[in-house]
C-alpha positions in Angstrom: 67.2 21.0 22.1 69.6 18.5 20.5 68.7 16.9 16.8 69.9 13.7 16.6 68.5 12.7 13.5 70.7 13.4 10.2 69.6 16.6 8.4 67.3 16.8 5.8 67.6 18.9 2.5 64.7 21.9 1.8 63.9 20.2 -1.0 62.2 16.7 1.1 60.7 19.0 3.8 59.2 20.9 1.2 57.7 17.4 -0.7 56.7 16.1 2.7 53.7 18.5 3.5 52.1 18.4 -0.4 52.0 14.4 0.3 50.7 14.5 3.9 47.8 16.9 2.6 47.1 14.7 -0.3 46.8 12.6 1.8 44.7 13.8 4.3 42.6 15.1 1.4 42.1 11.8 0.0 41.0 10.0 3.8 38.1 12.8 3.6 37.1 12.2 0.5 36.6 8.3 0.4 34.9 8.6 3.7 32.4 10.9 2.5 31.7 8.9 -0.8 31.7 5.6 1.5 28.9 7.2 3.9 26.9 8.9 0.6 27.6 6.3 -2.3 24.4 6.8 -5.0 21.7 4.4 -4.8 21.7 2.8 -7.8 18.6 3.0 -10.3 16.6 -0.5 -10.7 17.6 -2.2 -14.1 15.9 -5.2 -15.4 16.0 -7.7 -17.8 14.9 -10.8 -20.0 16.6 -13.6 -18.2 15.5 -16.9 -21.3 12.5 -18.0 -22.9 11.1 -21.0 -23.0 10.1 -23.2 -26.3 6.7 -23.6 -27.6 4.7 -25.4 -24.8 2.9 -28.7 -25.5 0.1 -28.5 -23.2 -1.4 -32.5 -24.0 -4.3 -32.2 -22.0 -4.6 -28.4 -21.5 -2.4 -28.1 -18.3 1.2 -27.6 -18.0 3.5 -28.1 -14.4 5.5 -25.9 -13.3 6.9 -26.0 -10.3 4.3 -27.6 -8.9 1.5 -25.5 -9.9 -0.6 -26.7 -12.5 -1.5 -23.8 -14.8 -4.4 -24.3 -17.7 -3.9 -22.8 -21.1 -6.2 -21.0 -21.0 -4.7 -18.7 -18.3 -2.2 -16.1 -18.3 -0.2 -16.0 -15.4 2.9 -13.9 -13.8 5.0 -15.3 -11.0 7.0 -13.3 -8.5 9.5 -13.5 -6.0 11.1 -10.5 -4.2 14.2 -11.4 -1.9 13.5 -8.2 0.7 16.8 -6.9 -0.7 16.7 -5.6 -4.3 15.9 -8.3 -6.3 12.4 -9.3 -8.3 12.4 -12.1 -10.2 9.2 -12.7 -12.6 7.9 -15.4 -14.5 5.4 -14.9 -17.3 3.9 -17.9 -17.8 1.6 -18.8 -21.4 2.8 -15.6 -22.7 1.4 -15.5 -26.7 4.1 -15.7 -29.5 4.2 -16.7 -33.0 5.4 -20.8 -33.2 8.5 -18.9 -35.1 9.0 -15.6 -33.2 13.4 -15.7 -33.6 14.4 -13.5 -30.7 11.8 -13.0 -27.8 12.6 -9.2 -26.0 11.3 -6.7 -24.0 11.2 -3.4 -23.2 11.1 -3.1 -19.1 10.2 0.5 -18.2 10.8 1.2 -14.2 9.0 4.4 -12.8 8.2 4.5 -9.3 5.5 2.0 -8.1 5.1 0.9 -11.9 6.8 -1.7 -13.7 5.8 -2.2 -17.1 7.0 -5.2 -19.6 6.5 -4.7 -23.4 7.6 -7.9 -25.2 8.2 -8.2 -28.7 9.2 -11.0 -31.1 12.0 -10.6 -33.9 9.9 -12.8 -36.6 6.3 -14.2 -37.1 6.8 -16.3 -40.0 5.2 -19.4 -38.9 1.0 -19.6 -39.5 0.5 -20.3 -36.1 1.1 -18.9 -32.8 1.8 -20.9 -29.5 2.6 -20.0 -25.4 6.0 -19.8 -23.9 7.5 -18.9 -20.9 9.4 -15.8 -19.8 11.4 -14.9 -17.0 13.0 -11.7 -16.4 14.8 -10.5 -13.6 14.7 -6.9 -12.2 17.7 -5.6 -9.5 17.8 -2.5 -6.9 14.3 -2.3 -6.9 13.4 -0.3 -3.7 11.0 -2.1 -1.4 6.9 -0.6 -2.1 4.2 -0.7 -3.7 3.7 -1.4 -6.9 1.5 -1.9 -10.2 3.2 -4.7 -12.7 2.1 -4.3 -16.3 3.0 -7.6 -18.7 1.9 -7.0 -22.7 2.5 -9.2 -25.2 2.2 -9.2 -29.3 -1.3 -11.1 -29.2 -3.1 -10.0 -26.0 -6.1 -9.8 -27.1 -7.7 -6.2 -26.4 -11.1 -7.5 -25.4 -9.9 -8.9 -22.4 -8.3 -8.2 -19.0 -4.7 -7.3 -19.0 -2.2 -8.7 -17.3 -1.9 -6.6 -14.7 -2.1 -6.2 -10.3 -0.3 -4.8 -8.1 2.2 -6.3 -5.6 3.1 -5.1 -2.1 7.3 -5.5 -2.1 8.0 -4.5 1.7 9.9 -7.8 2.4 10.3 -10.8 0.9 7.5 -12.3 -0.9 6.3 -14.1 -3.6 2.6 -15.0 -5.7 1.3 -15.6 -8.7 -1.2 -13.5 -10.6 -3.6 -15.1 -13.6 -6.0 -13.8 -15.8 -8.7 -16.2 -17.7 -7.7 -16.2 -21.7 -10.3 -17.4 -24.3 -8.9 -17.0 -27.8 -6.3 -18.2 -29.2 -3.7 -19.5 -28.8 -5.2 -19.8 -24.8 -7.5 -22.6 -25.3 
């Protein structure tokens, strides 16, 4: 058999075959990863706050929905893909609070919300708003826990349990009689 191609040194031969495996190596590798990339762990978080609501004659609109203040509520809306977006609505804060937060613990088929204030220097307390916003949350069921600083401990939580097997959405109230719900 004739060459007809010009001659190549040892040396190039030789750095041909460590690139070719590399190569191949690295075509294996991404495929694998692509086909078996980790599911990622559901985060959430505290989106904005609302100011101190001014109720005038007991009722606030949101929406569309007319919600009494003497209710707490909870909004949701799941997209079917990963997404939950909530609403706490006449959630109970000082008038002052500084920095509304919230510790958001995900376990399976619990989601529980723990909000705190910063301050509580005014001598009076008030409702707000909340809305949070929790991603790569696995379709199920589950049990959604909302506590803030002045539930009272008499009375209901707010608490129920959603079904998030596709897209879907509701609202959740429980009756309030102290204050600040009133």
């Amino acid at each position: 058999m004739i060459n007809l191609s010009p001659p190549q040194s040892r040396a190039r031969k030789a750095y041909k075959k460590p690139v070719l495996l590399f190569l191949l190596i690295l075509t294996h590798l991404s495929l694998f990863f692509s086909c078996s990339s980790p599911t990622k762990n559901p985060e959430g978080q505290l989106l904005r706050f609302s100011g101190c609501k001014n109720f005038g004659q007991n009722e606030s609109l949101d929406k569309g929905h007319i919600y009494s203040a003497a209710e707490e509520c909870a909004e949701y809306f799941y997209d079917g893909r990963g997404i939950l977006k909530l609403k706490h609505l006449n959630a109970a804060f000082n008038c002052c609070p500084g920095t509304i937060s919230a510790q958001i613990i995900i376990e399976p088929g619990e989601i529980f919300i723990k909000e705190q204030e910063s301050a509580s220097i005014c001598d009076c307390n008030c409702l707000f708003d909340v809305d949070y916003e929790i991603i790569h949350l696995k379709p199920g069921v589950y049990r959604i826990s909302i506590k803030n600083p002045y539930q009272p401990s008499d009375e209901p939580p707010l608490e129920f349990f959603v079904n998030l097997e596709g897209p879907t959405s509701g609202t959740y109230c429980v009756p309030r009689k102290k204050y600040p719900w009133f």
